[in-house]
N, C-alpha and C positions, 0 to 999 in steps of 0.2 A: 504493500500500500504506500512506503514513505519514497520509493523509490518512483514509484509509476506519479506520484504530484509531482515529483524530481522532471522526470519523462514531459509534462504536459507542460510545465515552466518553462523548459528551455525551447517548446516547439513554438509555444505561444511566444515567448520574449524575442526567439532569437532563431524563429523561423529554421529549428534542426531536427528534425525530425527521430531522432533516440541520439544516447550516451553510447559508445562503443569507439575501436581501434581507428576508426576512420574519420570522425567527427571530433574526437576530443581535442584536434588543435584548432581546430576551425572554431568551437565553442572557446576555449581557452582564450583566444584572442577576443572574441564579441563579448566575453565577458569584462575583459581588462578595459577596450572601446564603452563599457557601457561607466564604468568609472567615473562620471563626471557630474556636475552640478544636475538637476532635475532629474535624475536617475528616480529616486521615490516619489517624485509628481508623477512618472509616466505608469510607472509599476502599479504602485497604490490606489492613484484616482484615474487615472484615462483606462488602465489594463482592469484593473481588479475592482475599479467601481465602490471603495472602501471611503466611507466620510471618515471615520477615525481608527486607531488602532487600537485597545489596549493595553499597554506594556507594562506588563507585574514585575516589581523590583520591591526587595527592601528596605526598609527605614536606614537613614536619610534617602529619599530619592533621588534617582538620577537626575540630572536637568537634561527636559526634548524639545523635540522640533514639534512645537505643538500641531500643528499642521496636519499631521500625521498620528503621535501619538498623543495619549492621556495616561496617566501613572494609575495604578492600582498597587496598591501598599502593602506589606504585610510588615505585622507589629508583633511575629513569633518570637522575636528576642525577647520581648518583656513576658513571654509567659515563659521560654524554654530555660527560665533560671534555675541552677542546679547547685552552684556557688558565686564565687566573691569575683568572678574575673566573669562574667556577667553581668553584674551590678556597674562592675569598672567601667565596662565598654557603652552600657547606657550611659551612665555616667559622662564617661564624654563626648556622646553625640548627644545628648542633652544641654548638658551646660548647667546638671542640677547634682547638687550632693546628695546623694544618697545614704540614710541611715536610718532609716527607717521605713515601713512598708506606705506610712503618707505619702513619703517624700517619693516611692515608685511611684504612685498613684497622680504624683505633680506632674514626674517625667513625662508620664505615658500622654495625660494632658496638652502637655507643650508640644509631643511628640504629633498629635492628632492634628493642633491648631497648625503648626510647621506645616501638614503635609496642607492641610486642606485650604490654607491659603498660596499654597503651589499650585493646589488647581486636583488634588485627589481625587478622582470620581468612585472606587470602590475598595475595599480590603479583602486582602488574600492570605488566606491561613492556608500551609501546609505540613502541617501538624503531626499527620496520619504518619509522616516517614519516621514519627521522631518517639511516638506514642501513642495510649490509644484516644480516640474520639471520645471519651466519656470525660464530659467536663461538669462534676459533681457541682450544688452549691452549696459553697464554704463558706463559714462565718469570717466577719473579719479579723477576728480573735485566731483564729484557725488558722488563716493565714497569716497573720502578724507569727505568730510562736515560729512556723515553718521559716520566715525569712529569720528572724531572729537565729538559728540555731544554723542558716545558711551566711549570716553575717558574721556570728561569731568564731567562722569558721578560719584556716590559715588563708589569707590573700592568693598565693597559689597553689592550693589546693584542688582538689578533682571535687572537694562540694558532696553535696549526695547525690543519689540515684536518682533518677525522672521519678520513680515510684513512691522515695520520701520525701521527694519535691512535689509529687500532685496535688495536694492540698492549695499551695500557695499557686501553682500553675491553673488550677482548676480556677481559681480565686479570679486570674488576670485576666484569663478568657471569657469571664462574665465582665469583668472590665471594657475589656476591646468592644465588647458585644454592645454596653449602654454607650459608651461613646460614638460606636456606627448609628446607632437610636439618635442621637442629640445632633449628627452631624445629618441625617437622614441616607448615608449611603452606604450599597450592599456590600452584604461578607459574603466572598466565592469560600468555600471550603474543599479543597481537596478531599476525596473518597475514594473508594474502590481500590481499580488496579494501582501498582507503583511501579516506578522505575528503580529496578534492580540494582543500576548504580548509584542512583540516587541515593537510595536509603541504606547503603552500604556506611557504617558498620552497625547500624541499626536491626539489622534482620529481615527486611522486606516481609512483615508480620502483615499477614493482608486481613486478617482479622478484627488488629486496629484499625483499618478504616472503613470497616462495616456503618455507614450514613447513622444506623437506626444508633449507632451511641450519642447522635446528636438529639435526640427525639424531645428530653429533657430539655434543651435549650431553644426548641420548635416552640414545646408550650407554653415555656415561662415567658418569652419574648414577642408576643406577638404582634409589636411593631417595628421588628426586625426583617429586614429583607433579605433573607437566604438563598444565597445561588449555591445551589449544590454539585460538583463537578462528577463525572463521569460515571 
């Protein structure tokens, strides 16, 4: 299948009719010729008919041509906390000290206003590679103790385990979820199949991204706009 869009790309762009021993320097060259200024006006809007694109990147966003693209965001780092060299790296694409679980709560904050005054149209969670989809709700007590016992921890240290960090991780993902409510825009969430390499050295555990662990956060949010992927 990825190979035959491959196939129809280059017949359409560059009028060649398949990839093979005879073609590939003729393509080679009309590719290098296509290098130049309106390359993505011809492609995107006269070829493919596309008003906008949009391009999933993590916090801090890339800066695009808007023209073409719109960012869609993911804010996994503030829930995938496991230790203290986590906290760090918020930390300085925030611009916020962190010491306590408010002071997460300020980051994630600055973190939302930052993107959505860039122009953020939705959030992307892909969580499934890293854990499972069951995102409990945990008191704030419950998570305060979890970060507490992840602060008190050595600065470089390995932290705990996603499984004694859930609580506090479950905690953020209801976080992310009332800030997409406040700013009105949707959470894509990865599901289903995964990419093998991807979620290498995770386990490609296809079980955690069984949808229905989100069902809980279906009912409780029901001014949430959920895209749910594949």
């Amino acid at each position: 299948g990825y190979g035959r869009v491959v196939t129809t790309a280059v017949m359409d762009l560059f009028d060649i009719p398949d990839i093979n021993n005879e073609t590939f320097g003729e393509l080679s060259e009309k590719i290098r010729e296509s290098n130049r200024p309106g390359w993505y006006e011809h492609v995107l809007k006269e070829k493919a008919k596309i008003e906008v694109s949009l391009h999933t990147t993590s916090f801090p966003s890339a800066k695009l041509d808007r023209r073409y693209f719109l960012p869609v965001v993911s804010f996994d780092s503030f829930v995938k906390i496991t230790g203290r060299r986590q906290i760090s790296s918020i930390e300085d694409l925030t611009n916020v000290d962190i010491h306590c679980l408010n002071d997460l709560l300020d980051a994630l904050a600055i973190a939302f206003k930052h993107e959505v005054e860039y122009g953020m149209v939705g959030i992307k969670s892909t969580l499934a590679y890293y854990r499972i989809l069951q995102f409990d709700k945990v008191s704030k007590s419950g998570a305060e103790a979890v970060f507490s016992q992840i602060f008190n921890g050595t600065p470089q240290g390995d932290g705990l385990s996603w499984k004694e960090a859930k609580p506090l991780q479950d905690f953020m993902m209801h976080q992310i979820i009332k800030q997409a409510i406040m700013y009105d825009l949707p959470i894509q969430i990865h599901t289903g199949i995964l990419d093998r390499r991807t979620s290498e050295p995770y386990g490609n555990i296809i079980a955690n991204s069984n949808p229905t662990h989100l069902t809980n956060l279906f009912m409780e949010y029901r001014k949430a706009k959920f895209d749910i992927f594949h």
